[in-house]
N, C-alpha and C positions, 0 to 999 in steps of 0.2 A: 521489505516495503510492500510487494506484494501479495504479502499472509495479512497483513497491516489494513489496505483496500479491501482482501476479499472479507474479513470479520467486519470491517465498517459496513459495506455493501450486506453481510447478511442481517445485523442489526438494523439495518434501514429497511427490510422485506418484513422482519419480525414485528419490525414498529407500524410499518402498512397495515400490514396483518394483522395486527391489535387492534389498530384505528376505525380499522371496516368492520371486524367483528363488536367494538365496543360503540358503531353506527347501530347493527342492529340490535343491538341491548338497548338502546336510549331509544330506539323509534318505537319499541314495544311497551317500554316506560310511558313515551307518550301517548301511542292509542289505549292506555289503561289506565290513562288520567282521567280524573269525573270532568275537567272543562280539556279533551283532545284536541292539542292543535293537528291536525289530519294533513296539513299541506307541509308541517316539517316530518310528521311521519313521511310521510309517501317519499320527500325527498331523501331522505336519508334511508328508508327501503328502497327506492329505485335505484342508487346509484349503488349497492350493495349487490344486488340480483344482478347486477352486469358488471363487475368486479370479479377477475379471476379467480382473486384467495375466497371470498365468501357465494358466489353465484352457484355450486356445488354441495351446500351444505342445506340439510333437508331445514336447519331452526330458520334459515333466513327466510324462504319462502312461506314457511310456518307464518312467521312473522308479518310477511305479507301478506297472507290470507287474515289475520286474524285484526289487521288495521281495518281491512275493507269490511268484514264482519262486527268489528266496531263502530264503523262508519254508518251502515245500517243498520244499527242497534239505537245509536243515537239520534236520527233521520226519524224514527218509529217512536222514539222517545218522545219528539215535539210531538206527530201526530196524535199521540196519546194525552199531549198538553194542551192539545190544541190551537200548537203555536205553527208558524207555519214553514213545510218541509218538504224535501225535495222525491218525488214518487220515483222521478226516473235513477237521483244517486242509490235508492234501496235497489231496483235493480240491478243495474249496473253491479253496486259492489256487490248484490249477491253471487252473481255469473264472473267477477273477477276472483270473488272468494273462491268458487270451486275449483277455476285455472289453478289460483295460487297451492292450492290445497292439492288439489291431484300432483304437480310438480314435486311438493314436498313428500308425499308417500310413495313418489316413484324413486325419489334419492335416498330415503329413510327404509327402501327394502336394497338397496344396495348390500350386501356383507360383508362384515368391516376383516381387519386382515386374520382374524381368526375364523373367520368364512362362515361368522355367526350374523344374524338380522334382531336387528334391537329396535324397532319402531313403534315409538312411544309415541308418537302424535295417532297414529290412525284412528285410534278409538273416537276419539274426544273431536276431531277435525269430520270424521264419516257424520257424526252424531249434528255436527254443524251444518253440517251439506245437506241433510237430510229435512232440516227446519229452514231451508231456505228453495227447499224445491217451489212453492206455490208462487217463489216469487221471480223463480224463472220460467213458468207459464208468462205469469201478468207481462214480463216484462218482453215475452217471446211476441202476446198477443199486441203489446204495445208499440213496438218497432212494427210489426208489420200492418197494422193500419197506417202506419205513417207511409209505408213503401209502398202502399196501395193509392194512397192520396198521390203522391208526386212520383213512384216509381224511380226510386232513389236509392241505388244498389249501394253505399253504404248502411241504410235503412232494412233492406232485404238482409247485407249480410249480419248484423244487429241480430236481428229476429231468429234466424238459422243461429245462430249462435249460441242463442236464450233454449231454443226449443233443443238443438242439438246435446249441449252438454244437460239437459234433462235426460234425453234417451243414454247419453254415453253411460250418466251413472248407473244405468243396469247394466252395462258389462264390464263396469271397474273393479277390480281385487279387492278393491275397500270394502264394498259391496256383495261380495260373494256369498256370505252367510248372512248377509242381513234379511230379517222376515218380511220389513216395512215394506224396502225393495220388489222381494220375491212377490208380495201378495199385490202390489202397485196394479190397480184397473187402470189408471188412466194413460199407463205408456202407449200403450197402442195408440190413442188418439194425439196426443203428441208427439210422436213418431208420424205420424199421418201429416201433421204440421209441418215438420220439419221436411218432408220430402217436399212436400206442395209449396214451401217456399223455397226450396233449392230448385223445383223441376221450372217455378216460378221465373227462377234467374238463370238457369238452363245451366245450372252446377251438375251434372247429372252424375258425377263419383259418388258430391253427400245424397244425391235421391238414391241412389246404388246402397250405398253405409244406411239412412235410415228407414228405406220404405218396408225391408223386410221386418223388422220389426211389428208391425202394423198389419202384418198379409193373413192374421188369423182374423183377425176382430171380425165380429157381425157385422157389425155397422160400417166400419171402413176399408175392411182388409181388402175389398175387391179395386176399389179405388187404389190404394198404396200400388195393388199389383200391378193395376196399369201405367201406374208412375213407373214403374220399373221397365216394363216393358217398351212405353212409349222414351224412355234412357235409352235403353239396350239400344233402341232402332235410330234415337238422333246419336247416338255413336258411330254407327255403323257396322253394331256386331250384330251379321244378321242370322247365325248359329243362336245366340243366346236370345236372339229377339222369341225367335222363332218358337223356343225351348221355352220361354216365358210365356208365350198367348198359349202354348200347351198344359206346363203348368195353372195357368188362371182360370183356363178351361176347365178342368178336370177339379178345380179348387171351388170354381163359382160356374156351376154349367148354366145356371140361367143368363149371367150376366153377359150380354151380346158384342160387348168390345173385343173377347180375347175371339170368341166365333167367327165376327165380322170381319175383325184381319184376319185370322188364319185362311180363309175362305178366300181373301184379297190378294194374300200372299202366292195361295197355291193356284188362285186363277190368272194374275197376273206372272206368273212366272210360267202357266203353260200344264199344271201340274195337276191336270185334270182328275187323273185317275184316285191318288192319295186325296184332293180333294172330296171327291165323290163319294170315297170309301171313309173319308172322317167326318163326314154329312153322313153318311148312313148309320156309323154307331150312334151318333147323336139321337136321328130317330128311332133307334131300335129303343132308346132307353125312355124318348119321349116321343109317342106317333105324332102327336096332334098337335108338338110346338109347331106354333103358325111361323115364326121365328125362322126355326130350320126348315120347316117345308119349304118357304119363302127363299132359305140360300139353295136349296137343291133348285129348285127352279131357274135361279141366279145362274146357279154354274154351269146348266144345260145351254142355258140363253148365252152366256158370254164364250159357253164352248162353239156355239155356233160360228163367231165369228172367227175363230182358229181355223177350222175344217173349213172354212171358205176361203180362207188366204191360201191354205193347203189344196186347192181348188179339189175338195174330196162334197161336190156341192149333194150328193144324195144322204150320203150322213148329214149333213150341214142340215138339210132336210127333214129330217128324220129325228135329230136333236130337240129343234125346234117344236117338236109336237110335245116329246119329254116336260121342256118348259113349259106349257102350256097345261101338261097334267098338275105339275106343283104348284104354278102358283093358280089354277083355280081350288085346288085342296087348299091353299090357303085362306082365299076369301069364302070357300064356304062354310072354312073355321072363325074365320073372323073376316065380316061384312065388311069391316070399316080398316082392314088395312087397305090404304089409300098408293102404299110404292107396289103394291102386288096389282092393282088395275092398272095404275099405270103401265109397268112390265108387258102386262099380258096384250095390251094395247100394241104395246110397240111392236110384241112377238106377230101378230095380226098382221100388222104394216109390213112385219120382213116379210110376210110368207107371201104379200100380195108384190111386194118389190121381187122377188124369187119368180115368181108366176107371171108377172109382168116380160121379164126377161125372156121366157118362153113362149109366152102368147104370139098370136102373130099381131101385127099392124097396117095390113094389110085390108082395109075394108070392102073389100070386094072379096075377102076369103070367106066360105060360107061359116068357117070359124068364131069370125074377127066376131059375131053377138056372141055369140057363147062363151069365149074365153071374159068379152068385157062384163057378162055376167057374173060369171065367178072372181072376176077380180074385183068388181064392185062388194062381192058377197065378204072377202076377207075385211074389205074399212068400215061394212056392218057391221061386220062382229067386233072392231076397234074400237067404233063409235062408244057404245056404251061403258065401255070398261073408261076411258077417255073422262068420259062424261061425269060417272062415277068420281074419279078423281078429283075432278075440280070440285063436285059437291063435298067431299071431305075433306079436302086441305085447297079451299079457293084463293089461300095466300102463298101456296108453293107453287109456283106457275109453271116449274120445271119440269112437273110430273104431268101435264096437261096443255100445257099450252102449244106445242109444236107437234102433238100429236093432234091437235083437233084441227089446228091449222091444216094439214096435211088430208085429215081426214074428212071435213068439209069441203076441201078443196075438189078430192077426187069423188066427191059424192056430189058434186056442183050443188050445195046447199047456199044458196047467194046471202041470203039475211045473217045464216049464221056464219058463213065465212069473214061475211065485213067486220061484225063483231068482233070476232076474233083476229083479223088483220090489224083492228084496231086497237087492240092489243099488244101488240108486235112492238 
């Protein structure tokens, strides 16, 4: 009775088995009909692809790449009629085509039990994927204007999806010999997409997976870099952060991002010296970037306030003249950087707050005019650097405003102090 059940019960698996496999025969029948009904395709491929006996078999996913490929084959057939047609389904199936299509050539290099690889789709399937690249731009550029409109992380991951499996097909095995591929200009800049919409949605593994890709280009590599590195640091790996503004450096030395953190990095962490010493090759290689003159000045000025906490106040001292040599190299290299007067302003104000400190207050010491002399002579010298400022960036207030307040004040300039309080 037994032997009886178990041949019943296998007969009834064989009969499954047939059922599902003779599913996707009839759905491929139908997407290669001249009028396809596409929604009994799909039904009778979807329930196949998630079916134990058929969901492993490279024809079935085959099959499903080659509906959605039909789907947009026909979609472009009205546009050519001029009848009217859906822009987002050519999308759409062409980014579901390549899923279904990578799926199938990843089960189609399986080897079979003779530990031989027979994969008879790649050719004909790569050759497909490759005529439907422009329409996973359009369709990359398409979701994310929409994510840009309402910010709509379904929308964002659409677009990442479009741009990403464009980048993927240059590192698929399908792909490996092909010339189309290898000669491709445009992956870098699509690659460039795909990070700026994942760094967009703060995916930072896909900005990790696509911005390298991107890090040569003329035109964007330096950007993508920063994508990467500004990952690295919202992860909180701050080794590889580190290692990345090093890299971008050394990859784009004019571009001031990877400089201005590193400089950020080694000043806020106290790291004066490596600082100093990687500001110094910079200028050995360019004297006269105003740029780096401008962060050696930076990092003398901001060492100052370390050595005063460290109450080591005559370095502290003695720093601050440092500062004061860079960033006037700066502005005599260039008039118009407007954060180098301001600096140099402020360096002024510390040296007279420093001197203050020491003066007496004592008006009856035969001192007390000479020292108020020289203390008035440091917010001279502030004024115009101050002043400067505001004349070239009069909409950044920050570079200017609380230094003239300060320095009008102590210069008892009434008219133009009120101004300026008016301000406030």
């Amino acid at each position: 009775m037994k032997k009886v059940l178990f041949t019943v019960a296998l007969l009834l698996v064989a009969s499954f088995t047939f059922a599902q496999e003779k599913a996707v025969k009839e759905a491929k029948k139908i997407a290669n009909a001249v009028q396809p009904d596409f929604a009994k395709a799909e039904e009778l491929i979807n329930g196949a692809l998630t079916n134990p006996e058929t969901k492993d078999l490279p024809e079935t996913w085959n099959v499903a790449g080659l509906i959605q490929k039909r789907r947009s084959e026909k979609e472009m057939e009205n546009a050519y009629l001029r009848k009217p047609y859906d822009t987002l389904q050519v999308y759409n199936s062409a980014l579901n085509m390549c899923k279904y299509f990578f799926k199938c050539d990843e089960l189609a290099q399986i080897p079979n039990e003779k530990g031989k690889i027979k994969n008879k789709y790649r050719k004909t399937n790569a050759n497909s994927i490759i005529a439907e690249r422009g329409n996973l731009i359009n369709g990359g550029i398409q979701y994310y204007n929409m994510y840009l409109d309402g910010k709509n992380q379904e929308y964002g991951n659409k677009a990442l999806g479009f741009f990403g499996t464009y980048v993927d097909i240059a590192g698929h095995p399908m792909f490996a010999e092909n010339e189309i591929v290898k000669a491709d200009t445009l992956l870098p800049q699509i690659a460039y997409y795909a990070a700026m919409v994942a760094y967009n949605m703060e995916d930072y593994p896909s900005v990790l997976k696509y911005a390298p890709f991107a890090k040569d280009d003329k035109e964007v590599g330096k950007y993508a870099m920063e994508f990467v590195s500004s990952a690295l640091k919202a992860q909180g790996d701050t080794a590889k952060w580190v290692a990345s503004l090093q890299e971008g450096l050394q990859k784009y030395p004019d571009h001031q991002f990877f400089f201005g953190n590193l400089i950020d990095y080694y000043s806020n962490n106290n790291k004066y010296d490596e600082a100093t010493q990687f500001a110094d090759n910079m200028l050995a290689k360019d004297p006269n970037n105003t740029f780096y003159l401008y962060v050696k000045g930076y990092l003398y000025h901001n060492q100052y306030s370390f050595l005063k906490d460290q109450k080591k106040d005559a370095e502290a001292t003695a720093i601050l003249d440092k500062a004061i040599e860079y960033y006037q190299k700066t502005v005599e290299i260039d008039p118009n950087y407007a954060e180098a007067y301001s600096n140099l302003g402020l360096v002024y104000c510390l040296q007279a707050q420093d001197f203050s400190e020491k003066s007496t207050t004592d008006v009856n010491d035969p001192k007390y005019k000479q020292d108020q002399e020289t203390l008035k002579a440091f917010y001279e010298k502030a004024k115009p650097c101050y002043e400067k400022a505001r004349q070239l960036q009069p909409e950044k207030k920050d570079l200017w405003l609380n230094g003239l307040y300060r320095v009008y004040y102590n210069l008892q300039m009434g008219p133009e102090f009120e101004e300026i309080e008016s301000l406030m």
